[in-house]
mmCIF file of the N, C-alpha and C atoms, coordinates in Angstrom:
data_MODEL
# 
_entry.id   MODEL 
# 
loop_
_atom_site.group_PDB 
_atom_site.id 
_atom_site.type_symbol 
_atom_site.label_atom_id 
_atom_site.label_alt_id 
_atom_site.label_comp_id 
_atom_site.label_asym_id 
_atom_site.label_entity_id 
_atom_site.label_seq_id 
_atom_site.pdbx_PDB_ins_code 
_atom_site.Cartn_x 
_atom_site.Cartn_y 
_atom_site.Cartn_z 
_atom_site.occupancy 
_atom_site.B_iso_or_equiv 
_atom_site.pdbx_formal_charge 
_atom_site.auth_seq_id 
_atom_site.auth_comp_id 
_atom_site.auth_asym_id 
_atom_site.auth_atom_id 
_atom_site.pdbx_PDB_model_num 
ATOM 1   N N  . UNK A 1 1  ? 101.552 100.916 64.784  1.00 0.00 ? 1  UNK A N  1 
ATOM 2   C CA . UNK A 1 1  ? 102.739 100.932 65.636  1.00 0.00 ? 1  UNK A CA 1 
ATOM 3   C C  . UNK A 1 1  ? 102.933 99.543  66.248  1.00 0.00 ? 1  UNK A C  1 
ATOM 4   N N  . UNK A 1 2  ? 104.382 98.765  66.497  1.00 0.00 ? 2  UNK A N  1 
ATOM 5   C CA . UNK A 1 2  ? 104.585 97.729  66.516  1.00 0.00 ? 2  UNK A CA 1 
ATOM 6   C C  . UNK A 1 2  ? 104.098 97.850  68.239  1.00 0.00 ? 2  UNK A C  1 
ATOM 7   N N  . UNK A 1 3  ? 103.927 96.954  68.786  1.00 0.00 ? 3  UNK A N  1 
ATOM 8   C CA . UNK A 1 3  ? 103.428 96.158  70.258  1.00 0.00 ? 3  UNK A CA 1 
ATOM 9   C C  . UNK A 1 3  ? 105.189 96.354  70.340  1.00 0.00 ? 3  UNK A C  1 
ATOM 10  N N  . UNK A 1 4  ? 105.499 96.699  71.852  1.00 0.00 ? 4  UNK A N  1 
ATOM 11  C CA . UNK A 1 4  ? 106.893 97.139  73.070  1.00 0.00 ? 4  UNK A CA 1 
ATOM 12  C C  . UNK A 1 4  ? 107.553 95.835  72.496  1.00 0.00 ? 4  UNK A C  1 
ATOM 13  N N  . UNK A 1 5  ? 107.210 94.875  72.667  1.00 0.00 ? 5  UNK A N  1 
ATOM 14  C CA . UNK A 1 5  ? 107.930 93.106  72.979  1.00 0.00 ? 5  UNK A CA 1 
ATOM 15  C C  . UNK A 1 5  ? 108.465 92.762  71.541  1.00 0.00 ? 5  UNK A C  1 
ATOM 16  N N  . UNK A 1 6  ? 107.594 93.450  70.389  1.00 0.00 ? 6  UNK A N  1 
ATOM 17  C CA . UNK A 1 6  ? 107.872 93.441  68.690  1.00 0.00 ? 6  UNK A CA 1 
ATOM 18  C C  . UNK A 1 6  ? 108.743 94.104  68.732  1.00 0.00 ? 6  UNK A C  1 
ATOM 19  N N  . UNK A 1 7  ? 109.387 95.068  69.317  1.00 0.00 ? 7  UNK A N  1 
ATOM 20  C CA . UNK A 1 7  ? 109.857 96.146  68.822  1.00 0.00 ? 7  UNK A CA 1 
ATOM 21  C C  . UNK A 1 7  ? 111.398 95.734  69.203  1.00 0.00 ? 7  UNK A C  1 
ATOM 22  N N  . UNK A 1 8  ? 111.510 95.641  70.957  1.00 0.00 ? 8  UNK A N  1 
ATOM 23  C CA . UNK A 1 8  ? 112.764 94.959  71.078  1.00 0.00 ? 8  UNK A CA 1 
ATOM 24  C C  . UNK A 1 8  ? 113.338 93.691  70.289  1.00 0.00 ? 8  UNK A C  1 
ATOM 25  N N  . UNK A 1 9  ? 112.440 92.763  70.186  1.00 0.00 ? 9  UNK A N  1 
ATOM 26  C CA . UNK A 1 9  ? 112.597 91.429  68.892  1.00 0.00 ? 9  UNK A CA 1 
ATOM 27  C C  . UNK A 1 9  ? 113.412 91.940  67.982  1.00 0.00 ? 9  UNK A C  1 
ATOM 28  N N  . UNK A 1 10 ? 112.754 93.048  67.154  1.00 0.00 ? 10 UNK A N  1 
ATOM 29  C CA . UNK A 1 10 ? 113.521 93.504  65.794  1.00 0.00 ? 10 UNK A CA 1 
ATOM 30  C C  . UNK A 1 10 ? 114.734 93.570  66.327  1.00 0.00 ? 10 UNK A C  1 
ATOM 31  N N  . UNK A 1 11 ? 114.782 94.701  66.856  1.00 0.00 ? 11 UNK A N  1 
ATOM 32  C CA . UNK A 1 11 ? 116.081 95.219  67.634  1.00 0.00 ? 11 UNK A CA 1 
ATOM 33  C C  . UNK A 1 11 ? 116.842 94.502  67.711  1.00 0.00 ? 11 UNK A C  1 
ATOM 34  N N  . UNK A 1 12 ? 117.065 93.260  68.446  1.00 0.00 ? 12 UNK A N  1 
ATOM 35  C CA . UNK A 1 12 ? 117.332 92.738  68.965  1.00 0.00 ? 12 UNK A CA 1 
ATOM 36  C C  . UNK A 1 12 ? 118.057 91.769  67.613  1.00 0.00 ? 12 UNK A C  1 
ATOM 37  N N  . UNK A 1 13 ? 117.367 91.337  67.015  1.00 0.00 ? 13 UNK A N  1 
ATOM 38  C CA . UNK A 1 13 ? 117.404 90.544  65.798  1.00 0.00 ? 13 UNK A CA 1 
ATOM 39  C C  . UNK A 1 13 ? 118.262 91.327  64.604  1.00 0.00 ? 13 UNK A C  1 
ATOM 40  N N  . UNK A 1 14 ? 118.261 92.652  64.446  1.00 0.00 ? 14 UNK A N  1 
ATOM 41  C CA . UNK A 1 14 ? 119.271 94.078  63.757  1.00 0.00 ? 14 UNK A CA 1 
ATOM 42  C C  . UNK A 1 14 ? 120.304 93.948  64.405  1.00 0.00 ? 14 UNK A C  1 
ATOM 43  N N  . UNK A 1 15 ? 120.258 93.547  65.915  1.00 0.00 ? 15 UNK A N  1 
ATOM 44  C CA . UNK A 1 15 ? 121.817 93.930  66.317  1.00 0.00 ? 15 UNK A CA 1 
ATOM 45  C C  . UNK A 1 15 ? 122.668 92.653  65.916  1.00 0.00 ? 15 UNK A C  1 
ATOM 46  N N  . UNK A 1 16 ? 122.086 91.605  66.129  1.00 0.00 ? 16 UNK A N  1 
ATOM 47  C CA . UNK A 1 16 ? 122.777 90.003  65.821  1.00 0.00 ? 16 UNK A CA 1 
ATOM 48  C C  . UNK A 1 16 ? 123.098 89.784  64.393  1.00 0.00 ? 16 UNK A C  1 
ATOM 49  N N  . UNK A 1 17 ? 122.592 90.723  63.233  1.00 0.00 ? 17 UNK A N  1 
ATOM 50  C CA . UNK A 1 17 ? 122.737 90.903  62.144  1.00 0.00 ? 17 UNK A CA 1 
ATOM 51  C C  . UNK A 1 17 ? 124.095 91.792  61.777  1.00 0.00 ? 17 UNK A C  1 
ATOM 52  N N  . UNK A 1 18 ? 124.177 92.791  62.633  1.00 0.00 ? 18 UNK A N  1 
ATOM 53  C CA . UNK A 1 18 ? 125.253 93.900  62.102  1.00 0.00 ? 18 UNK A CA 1 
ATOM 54  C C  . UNK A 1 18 ? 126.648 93.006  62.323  1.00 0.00 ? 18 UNK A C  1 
ATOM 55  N N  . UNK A 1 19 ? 127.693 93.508  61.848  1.00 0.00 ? 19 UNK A N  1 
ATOM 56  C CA . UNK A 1 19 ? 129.260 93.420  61.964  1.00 0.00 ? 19 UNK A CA 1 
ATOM 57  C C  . UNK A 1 19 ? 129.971 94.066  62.724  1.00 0.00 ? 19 UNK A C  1 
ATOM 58  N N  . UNK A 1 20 ? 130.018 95.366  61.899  1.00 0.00 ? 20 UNK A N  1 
ATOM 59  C CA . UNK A 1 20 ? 130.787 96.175  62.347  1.00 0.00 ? 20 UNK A CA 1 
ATOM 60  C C  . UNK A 1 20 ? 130.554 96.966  64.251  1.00 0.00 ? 20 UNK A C  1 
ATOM 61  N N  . UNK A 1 21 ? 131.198 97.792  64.796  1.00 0.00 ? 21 UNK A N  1 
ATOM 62  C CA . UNK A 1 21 ? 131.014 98.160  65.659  1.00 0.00 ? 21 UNK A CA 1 
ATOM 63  C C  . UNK A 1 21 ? 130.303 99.504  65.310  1.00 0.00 ? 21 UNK A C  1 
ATOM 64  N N  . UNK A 1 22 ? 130.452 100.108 64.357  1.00 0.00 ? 22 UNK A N  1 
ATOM 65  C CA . UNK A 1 22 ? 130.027 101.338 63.815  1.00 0.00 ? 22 UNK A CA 1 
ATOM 66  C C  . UNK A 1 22 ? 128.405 101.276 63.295  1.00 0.00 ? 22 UNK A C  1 
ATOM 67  N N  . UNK A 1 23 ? 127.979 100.037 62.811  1.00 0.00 ? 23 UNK A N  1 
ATOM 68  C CA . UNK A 1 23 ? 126.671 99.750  62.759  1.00 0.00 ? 23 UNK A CA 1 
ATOM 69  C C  . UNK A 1 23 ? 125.988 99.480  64.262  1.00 0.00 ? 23 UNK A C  1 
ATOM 70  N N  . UNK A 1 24 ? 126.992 98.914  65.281  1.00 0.00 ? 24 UNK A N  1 
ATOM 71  C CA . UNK A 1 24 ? 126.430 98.264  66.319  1.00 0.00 ? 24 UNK A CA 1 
ATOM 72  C C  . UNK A 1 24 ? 126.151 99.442  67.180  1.00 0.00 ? 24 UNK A C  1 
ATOM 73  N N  . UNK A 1 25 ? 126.740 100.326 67.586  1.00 0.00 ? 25 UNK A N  1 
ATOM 74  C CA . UNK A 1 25 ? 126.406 101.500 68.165  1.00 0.00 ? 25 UNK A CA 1 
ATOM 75  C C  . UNK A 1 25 ? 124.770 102.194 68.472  1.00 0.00 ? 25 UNK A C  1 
ATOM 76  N N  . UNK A 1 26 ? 124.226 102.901 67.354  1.00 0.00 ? 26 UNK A N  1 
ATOM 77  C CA . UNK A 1 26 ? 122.911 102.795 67.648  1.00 0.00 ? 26 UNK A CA 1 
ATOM 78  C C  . UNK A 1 26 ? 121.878 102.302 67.586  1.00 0.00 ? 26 UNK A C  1 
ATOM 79  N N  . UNK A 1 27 ? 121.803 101.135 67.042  1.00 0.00 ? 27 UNK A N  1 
ATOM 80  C CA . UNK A 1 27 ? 120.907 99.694  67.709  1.00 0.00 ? 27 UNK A CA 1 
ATOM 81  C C  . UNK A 1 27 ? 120.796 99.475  68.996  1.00 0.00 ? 27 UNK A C  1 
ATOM 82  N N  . UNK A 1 28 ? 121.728 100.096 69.618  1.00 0.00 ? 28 UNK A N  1 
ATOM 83  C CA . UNK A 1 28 ? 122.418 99.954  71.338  1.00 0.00 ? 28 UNK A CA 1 
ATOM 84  C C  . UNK A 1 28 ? 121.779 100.411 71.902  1.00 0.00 ? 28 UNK A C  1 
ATOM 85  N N  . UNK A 1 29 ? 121.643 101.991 71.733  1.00 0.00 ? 29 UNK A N  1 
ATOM 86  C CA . UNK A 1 29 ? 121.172 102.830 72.014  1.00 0.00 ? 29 UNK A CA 1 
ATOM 87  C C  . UNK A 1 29 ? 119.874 102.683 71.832  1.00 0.00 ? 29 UNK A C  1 
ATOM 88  N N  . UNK A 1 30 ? 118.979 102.609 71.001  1.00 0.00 ? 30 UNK A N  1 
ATOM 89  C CA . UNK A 1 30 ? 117.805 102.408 71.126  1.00 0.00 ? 30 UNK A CA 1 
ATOM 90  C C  . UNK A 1 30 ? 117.119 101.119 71.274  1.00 0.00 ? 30 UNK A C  1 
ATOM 91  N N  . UNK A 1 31 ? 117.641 100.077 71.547  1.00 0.00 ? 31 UNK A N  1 
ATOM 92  C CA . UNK A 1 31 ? 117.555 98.901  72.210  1.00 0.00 ? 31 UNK A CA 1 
ATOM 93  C C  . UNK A 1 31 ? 117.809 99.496  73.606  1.00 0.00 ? 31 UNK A C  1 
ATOM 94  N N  . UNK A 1 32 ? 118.627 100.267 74.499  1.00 0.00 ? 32 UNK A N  1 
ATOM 95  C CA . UNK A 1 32 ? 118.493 100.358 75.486  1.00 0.00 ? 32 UNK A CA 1 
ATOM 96  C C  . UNK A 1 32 ? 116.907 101.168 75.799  1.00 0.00 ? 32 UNK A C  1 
ATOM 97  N N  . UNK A 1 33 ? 116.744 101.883 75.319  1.00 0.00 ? 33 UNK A N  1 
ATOM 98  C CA . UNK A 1 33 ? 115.670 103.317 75.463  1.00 0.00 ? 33 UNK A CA 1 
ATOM 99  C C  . UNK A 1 33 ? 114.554 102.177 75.493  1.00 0.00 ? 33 UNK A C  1 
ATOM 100 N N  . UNK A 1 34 ? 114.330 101.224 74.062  1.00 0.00 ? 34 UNK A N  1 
ATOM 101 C CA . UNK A 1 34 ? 113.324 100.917 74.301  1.00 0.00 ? 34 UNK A CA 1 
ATOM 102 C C  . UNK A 1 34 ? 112.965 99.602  75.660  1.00 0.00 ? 34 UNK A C  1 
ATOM 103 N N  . UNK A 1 35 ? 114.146 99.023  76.063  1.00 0.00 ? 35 UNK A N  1 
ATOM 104 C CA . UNK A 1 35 ? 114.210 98.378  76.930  1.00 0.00 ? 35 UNK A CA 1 
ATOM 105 C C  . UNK A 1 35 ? 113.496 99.393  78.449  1.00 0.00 ? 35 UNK A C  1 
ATOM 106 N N  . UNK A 1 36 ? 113.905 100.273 78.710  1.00 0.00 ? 36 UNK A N  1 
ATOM 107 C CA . UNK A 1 36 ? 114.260 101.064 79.688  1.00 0.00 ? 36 UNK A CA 1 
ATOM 108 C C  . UNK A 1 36 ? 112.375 101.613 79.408  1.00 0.00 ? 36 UNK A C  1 
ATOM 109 N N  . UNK A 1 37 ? 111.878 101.865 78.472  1.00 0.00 ? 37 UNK A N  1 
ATOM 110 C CA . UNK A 1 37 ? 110.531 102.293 78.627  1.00 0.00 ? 37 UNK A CA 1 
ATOM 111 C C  . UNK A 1 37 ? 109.472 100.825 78.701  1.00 0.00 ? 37 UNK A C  1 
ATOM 112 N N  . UNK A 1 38 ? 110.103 99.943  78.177  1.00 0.00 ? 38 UNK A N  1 
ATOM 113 C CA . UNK A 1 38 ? 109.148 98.281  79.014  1.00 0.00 ? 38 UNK A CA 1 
ATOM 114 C C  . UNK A 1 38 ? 109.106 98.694  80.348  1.00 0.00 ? 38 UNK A C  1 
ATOM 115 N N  . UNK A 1 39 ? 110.303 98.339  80.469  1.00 0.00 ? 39 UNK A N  1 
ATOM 116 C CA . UNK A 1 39 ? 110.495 98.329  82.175  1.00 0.00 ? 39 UNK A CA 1 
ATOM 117 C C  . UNK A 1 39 ? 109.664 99.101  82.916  1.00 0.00 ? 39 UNK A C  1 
ATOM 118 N N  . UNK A 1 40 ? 109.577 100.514 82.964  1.00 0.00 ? 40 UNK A N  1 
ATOM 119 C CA . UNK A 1 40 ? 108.606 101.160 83.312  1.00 0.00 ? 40 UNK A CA 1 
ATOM 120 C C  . UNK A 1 40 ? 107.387 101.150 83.166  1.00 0.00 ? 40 UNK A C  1 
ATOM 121 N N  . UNK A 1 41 ? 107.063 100.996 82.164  1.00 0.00 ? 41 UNK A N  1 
ATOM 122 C CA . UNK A 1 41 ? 105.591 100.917 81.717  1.00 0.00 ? 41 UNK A CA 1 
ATOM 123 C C  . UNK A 1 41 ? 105.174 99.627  82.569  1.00 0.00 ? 41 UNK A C  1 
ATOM 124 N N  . UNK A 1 42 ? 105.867 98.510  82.985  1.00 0.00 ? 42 UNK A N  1 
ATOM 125 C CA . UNK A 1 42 ? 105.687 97.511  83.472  1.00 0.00 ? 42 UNK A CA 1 
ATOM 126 C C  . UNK A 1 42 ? 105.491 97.640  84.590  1.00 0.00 ? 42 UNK A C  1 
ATOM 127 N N  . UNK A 1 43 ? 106.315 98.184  85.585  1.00 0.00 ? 43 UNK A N  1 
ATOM 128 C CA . UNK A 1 43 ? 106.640 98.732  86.711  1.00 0.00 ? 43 UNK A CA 1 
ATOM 129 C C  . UNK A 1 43 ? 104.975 99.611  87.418  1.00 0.00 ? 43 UNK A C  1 
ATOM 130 N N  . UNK A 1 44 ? 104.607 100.038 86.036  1.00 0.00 ? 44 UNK A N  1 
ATOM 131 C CA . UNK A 1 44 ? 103.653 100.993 86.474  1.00 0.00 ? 44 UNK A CA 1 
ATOM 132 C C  . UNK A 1 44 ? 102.183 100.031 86.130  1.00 0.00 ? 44 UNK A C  1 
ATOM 133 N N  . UNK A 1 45 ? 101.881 99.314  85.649  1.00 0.00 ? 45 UNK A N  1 
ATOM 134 C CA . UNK A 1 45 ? 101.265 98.268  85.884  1.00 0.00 ? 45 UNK A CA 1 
ATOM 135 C C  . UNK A 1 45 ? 100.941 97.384  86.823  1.00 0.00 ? 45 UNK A C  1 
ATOM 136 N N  . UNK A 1 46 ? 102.196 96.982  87.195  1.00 0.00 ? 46 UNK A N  1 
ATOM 137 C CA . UNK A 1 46 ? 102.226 96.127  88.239  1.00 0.00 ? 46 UNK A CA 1 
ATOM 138 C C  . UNK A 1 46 ? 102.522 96.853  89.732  1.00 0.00 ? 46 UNK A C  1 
ATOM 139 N N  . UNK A 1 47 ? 102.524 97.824  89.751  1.00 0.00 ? 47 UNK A N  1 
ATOM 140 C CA . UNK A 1 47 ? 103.031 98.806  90.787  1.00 0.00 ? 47 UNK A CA 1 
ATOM 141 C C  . UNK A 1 47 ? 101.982 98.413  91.851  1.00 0.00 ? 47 UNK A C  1 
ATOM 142 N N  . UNK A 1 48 ? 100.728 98.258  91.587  1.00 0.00 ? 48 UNK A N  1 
ATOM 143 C CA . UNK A 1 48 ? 99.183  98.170  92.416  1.00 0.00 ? 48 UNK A CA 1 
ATOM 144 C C  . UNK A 1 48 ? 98.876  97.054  92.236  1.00 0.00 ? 48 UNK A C  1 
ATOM 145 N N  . UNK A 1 49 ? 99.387  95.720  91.807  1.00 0.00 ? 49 UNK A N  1 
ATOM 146 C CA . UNK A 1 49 ? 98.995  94.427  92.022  1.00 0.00 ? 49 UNK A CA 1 
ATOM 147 C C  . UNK A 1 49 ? 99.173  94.133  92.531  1.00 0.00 ? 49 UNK A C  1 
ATOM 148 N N  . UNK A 1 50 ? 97.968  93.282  93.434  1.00 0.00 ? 50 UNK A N  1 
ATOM 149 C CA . UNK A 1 50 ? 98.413  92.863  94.532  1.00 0.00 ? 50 UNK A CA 1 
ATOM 150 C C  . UNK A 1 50 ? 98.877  91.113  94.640  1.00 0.00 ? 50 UNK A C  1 
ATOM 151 N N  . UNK A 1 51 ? 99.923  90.993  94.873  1.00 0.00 ? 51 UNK A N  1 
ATOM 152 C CA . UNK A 1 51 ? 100.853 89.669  94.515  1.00 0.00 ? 51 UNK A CA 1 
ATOM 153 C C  . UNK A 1 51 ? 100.530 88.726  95.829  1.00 0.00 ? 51 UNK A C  1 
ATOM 154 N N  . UNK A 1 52 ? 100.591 89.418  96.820  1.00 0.00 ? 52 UNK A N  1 
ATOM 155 C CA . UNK A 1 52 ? 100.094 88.875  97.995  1.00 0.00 ? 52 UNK A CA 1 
ATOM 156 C C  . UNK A 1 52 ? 98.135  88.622  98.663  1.00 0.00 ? 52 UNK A C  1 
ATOM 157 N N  . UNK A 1 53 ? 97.622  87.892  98.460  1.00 0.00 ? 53 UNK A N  1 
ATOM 158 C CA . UNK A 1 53 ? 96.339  87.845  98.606  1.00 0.00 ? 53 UNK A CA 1 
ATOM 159 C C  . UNK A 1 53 ? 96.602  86.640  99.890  1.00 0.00 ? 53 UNK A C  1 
ATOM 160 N N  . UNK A 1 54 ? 96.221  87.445  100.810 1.00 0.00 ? 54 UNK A N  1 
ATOM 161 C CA . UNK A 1 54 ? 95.753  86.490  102.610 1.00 0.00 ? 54 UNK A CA 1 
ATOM 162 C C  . UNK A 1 54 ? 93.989  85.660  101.885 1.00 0.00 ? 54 UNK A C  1 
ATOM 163 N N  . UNK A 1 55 ? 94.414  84.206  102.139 1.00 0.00 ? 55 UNK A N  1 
ATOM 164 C CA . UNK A 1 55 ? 93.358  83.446  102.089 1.00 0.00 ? 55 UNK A CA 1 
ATOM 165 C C  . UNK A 1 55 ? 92.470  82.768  103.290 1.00 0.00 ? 55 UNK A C  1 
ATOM 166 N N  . UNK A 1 56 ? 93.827  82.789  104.192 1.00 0.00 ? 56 UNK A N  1 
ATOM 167 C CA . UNK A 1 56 ? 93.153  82.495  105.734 1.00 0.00 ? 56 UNK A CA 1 
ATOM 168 C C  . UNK A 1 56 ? 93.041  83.447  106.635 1.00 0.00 ? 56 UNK A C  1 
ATOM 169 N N  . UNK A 1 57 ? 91.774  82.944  107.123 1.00 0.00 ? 57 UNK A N  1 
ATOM 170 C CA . UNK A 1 57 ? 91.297  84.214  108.194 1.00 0.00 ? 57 UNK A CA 1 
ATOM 171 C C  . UNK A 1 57 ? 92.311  84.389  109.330 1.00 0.00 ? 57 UNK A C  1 
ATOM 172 N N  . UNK A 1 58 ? 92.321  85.669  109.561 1.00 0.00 ? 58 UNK A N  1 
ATOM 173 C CA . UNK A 1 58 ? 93.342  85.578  111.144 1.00 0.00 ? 58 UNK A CA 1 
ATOM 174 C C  . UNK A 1 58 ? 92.505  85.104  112.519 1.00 0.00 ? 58 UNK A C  1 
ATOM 175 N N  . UNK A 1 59 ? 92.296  84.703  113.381 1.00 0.00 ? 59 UNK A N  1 
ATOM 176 C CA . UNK A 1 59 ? 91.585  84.482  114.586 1.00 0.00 ? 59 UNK A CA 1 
ATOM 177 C C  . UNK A 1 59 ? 92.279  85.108  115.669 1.00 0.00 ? 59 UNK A C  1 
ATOM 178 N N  . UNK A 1 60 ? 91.738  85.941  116.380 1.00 0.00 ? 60 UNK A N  1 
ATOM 179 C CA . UNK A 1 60 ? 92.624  86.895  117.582 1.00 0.00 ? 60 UNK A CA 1 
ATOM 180 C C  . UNK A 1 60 ? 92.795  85.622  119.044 1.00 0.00 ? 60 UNK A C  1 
ATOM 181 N N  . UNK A 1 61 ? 93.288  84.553  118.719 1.00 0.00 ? 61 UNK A N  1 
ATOM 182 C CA . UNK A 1 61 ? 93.612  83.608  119.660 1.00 0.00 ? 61 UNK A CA 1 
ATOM 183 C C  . UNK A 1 61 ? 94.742  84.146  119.508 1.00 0.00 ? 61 UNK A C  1 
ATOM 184 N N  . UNK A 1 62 ? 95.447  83.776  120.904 1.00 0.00 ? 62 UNK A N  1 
ATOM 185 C CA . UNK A 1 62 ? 96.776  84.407  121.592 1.00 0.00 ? 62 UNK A CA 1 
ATOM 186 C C  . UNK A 1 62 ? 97.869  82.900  121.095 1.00 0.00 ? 62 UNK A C  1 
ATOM 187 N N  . UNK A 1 63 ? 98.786  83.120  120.193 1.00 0.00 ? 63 UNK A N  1 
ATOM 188 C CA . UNK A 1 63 ? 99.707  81.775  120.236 1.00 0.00 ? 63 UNK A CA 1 
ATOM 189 C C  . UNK A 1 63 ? 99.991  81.318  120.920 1.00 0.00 ? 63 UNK A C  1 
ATOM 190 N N  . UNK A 1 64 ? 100.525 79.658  120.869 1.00 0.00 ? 64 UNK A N  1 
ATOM 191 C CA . UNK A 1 64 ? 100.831 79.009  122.238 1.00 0.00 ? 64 UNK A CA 1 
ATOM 192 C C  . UNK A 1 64 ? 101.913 79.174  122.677 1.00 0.00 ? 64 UNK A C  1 
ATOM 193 N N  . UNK A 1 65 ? 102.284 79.091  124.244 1.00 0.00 ? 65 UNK A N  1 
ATOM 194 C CA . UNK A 1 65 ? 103.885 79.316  124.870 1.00 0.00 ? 65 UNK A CA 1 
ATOM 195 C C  . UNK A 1 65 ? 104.022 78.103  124.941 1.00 0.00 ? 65 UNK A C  1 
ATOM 196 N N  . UNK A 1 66 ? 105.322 78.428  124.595 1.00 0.00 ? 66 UNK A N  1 
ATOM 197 C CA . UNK A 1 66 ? 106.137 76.767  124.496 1.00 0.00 ? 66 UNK A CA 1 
ATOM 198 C C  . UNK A 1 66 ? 106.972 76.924  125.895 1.00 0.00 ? 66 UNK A C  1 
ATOM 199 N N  . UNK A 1 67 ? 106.806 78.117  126.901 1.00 0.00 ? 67 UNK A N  1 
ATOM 200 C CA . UNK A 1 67 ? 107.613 78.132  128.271 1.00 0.00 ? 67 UNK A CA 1 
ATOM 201 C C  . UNK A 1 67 ? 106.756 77.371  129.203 1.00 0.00 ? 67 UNK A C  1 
ATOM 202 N N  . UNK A 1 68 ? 105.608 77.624  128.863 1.00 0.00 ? 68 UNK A N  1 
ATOM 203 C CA . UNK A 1 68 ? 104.981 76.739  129.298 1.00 0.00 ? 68 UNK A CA 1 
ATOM 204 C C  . UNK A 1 68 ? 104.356 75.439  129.576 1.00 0.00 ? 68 UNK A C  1 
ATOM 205 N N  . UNK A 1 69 ? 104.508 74.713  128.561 1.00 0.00 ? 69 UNK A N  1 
ATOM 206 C CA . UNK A 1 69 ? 104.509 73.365  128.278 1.00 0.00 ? 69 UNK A CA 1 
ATOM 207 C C  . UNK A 1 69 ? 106.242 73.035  129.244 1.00 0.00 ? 69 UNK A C  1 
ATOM 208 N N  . UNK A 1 70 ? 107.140 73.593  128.926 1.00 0.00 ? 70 UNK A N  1 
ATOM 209 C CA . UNK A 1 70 ? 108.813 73.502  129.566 1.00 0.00 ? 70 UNK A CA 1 
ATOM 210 C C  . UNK A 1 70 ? 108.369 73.621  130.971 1.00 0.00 ? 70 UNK A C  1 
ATOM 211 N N  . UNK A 1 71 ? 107.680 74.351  131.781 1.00 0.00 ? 71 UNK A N  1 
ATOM 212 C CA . UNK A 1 71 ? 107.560 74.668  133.033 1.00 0.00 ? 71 UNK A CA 1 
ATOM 213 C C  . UNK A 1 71 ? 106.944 73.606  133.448 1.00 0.00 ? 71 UNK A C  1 
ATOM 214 N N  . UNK A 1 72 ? 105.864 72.503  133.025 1.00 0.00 ? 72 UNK A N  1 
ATOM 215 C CA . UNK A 1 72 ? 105.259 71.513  133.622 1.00 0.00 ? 72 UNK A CA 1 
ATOM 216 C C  . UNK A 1 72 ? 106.071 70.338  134.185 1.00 0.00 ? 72 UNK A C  1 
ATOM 217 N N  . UNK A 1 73 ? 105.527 69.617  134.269 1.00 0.00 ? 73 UNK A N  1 
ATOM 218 C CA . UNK A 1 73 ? 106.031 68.196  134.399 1.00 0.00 ? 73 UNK A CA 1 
ATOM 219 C C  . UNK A 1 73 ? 106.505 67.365  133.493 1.00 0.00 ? 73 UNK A C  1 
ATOM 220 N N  . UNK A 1 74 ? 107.025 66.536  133.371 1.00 0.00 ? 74 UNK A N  1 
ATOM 221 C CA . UNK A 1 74 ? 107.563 66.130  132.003 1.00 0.00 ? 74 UNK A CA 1 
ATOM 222 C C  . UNK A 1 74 ? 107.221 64.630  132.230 1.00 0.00 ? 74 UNK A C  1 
ATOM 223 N N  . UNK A 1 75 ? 106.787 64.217  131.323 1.00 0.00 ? 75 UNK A N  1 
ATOM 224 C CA . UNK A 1 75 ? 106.473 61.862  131.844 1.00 0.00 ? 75 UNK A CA 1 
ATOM 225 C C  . UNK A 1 75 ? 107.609 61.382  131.665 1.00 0.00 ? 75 UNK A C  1 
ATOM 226 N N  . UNK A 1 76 ? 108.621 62.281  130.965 1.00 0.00 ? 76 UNK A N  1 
ATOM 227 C CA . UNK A 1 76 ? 109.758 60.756  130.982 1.00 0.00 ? 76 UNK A CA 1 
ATOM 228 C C  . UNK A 1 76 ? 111.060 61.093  132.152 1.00 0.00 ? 76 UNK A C  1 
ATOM 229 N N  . UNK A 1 77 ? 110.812 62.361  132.623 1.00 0.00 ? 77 UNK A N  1 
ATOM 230 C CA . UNK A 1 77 ? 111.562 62.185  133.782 1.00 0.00 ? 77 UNK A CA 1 
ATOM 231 C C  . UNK A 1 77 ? 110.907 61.005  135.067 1.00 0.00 ? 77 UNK A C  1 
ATOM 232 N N  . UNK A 1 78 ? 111.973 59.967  135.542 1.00 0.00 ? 78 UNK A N  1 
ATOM 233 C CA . UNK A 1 78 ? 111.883 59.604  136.941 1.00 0.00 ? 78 UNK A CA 1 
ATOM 234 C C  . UNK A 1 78 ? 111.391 60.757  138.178 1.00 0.00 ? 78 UNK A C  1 
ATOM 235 N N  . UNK A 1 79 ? 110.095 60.251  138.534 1.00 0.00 ? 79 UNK A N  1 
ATOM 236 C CA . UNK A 1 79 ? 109.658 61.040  139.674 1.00 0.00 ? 79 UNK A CA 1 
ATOM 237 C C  . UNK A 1 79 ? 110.240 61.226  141.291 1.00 0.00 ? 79 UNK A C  1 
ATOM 238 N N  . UNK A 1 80 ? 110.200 61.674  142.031 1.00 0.00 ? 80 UNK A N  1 
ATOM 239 C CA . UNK A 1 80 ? 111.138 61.523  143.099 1.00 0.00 ? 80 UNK A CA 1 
ATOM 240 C C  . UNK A 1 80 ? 109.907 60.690  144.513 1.00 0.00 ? 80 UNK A C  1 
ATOM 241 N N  . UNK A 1 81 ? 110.427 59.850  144.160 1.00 0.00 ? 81 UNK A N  1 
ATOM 242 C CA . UNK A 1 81 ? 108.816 59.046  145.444 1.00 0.00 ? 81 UNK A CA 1 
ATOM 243 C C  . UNK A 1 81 ? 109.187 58.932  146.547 1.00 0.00 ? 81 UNK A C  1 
ATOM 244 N N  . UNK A 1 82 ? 110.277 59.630  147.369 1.00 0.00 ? 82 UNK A N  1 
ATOM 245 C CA . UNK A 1 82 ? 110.464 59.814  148.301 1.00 0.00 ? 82 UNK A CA 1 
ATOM 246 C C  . UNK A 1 82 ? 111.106 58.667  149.470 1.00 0.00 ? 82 UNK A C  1 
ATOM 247 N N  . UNK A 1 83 ? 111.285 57.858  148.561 1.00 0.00 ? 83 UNK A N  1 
ATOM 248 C CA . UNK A 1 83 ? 112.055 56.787  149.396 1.00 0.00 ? 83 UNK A CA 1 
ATOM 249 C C  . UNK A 1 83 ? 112.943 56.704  149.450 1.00 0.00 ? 83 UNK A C  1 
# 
C-alpha cells in the first residue's frame, strides 16, 4: 500500500493529466477524502506534542514596579533649595 503523501502525488499528478470535466470529477473526490484523512491522521499525531517546551526556570521573585521608581526622586529635575 502506497505511503498517504504517494498517494495524494498520484492524485494529484491524474488530475493535471485529465481534460475533460467528466474525467476531472472523481479524482476530486478522492483527492479530497484522501486529503481530509492526512489531515487527521496528522492532527492526531501531533495533537500531544508538545510545541512549547519552558527552558527557563521561573523564580517566585515578585516583578519590578515601575510606580515606584516614578514615585522617587528624579536627578534631572532642579531641586528646590529653598532660596
Amino acid at each position: 500500500m502506497l505511503r498517504m503523501e504517494d498517494r495524494i502525488r498520484r492524485l494529484c499528478l491524474e488530475l493535471l493529466a485529465k481534460k475533460g470535466d467528466e474525467e476531472v470529477g472523481p479524482i476530486l473526490v478522492e483527492l479530497r477524502e484522501a486529503l481530509h484523512l492526512h489531515i487527521e491522521r496528522m492532527r492526531e499525531r501531533f495533537g500531544a506534542y508538545p510545541f512549547l517546551v519552558e527552558r527557563r526556570t521561573r523564580n517566585d521573585s515578585p516583578p519590578v514596579n515601575k510606580q515606584d521608581k516614578e514615585d522617587g526622586p528624579n536627578e534631572t529635575r532642579p531641586r528646590d533649595t529653598g532660596i
